[in-house]
C-alpha positions in Angstrom: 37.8 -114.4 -3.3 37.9 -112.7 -0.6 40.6 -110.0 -2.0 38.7 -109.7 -4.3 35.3 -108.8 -2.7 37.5 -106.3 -0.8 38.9 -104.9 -3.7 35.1 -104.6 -5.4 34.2 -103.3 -1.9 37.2 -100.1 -2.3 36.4 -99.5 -5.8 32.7 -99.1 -4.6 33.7 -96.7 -1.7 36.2 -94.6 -3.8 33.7 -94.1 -6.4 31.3 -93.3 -3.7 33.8 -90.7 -2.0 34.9 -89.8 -5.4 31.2 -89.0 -6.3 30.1 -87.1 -2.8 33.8 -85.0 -3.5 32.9 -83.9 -7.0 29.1 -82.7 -5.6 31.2 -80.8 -2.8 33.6 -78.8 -5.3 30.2 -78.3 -7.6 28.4 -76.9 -4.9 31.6 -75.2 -3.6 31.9 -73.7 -7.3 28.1 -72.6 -7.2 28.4 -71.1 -3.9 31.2 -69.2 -4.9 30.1 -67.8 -8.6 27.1 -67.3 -6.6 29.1 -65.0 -4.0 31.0 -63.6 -6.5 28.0 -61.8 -8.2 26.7 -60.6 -5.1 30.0 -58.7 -4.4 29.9 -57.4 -8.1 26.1 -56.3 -7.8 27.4 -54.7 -4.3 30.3 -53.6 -6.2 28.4 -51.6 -8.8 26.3 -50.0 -5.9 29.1 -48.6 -4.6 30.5 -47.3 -7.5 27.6 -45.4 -8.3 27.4 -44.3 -4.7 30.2 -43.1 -5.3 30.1 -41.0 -8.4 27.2 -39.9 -6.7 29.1 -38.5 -4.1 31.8 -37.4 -6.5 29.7 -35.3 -8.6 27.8 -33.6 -5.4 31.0 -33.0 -4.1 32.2 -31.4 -7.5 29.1 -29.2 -7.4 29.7 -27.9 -3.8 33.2 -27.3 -4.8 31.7 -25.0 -7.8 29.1 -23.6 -5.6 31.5 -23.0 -2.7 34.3 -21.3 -2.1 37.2 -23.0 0.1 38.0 -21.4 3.5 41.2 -20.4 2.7 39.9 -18.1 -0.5 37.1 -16.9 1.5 39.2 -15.8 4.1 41.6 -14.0 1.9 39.0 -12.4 0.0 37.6 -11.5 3.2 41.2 -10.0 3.8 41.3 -8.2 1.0 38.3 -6.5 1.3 38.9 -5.1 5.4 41.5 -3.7 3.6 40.0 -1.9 1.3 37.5 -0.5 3.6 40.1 0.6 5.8 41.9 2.7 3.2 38.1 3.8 1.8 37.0 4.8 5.5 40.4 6.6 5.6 40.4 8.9 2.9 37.0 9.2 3.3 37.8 11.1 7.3 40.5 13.0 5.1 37.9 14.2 2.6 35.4 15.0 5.2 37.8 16.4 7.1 39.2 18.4 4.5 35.5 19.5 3.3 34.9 20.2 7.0 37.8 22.6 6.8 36.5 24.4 4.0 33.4 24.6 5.1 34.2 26.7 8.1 36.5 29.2 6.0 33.3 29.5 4.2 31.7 29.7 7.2 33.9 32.6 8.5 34.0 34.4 5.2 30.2 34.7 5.1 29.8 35.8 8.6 32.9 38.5 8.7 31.9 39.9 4.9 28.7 41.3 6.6 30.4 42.3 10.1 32.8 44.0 7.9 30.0 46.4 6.0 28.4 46.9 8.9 31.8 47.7 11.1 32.7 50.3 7.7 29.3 51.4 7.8 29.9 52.7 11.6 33.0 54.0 10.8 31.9 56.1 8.0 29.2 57.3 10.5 31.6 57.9 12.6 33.4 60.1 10.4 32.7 63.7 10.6 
């Protein structure tokens, strides 16, 4: 009898531990669905964080140009100034240039007359 009391006694106990085992893995399983749907809803925070970001970035992108374009448009343009400014001196120079034989022209034309005007005079 005495087996067998100990035998009910096991049975009891395992069903017992079997019982407090099965509540731990439920409330293990809960815990865990429970965790994975906050890491989903986390998940899908991020992800629209970071379309978010994506498409701002995309519009600065548009909006903006990169250094490396900036700097050789900026290139590209001191260059063309240069060459502008420089055939700009040429012109001016050149118009300079003309100018003064103008210049001359108009001031000798009348010291001309007036030196042929003396000379006529001059002229018996």
């Amino acid at each position: 009898m005495r087996v067998d009391g100990l035998y009910d006694k096991l049975v009891i106990q395992i069903a017992a531990l079997r019982e407090v085992i099965d509540t731990r893995l439920r409330a293990a399983d809960h815990a865990l669905g429970l965790q994975a749907a906050e890491i989903e809803r986390r998940m899908s925070g991020l992800n629209h964080m970071q379309s978010q970001f994506n498409a701002e970035r995309m519009r600065d992108i548009e909006r903006y140009l990169p250094r490396e374009i900036h700097e050789g448009f900026v290139k590209e343009v001191r260059t063309w100034r240069e060459m502008v400014e420089r055939r700009t001196a040429e012109g001016v120079g050149q118009y300079k240039g003309v100018g003064l034989v103008w210049a001359v022209l108009i001031g000798a034309v009348p010291t001309l007359i007036a030196l042929a005007a003396l000379w006529q005079r001059a002229q018996p």
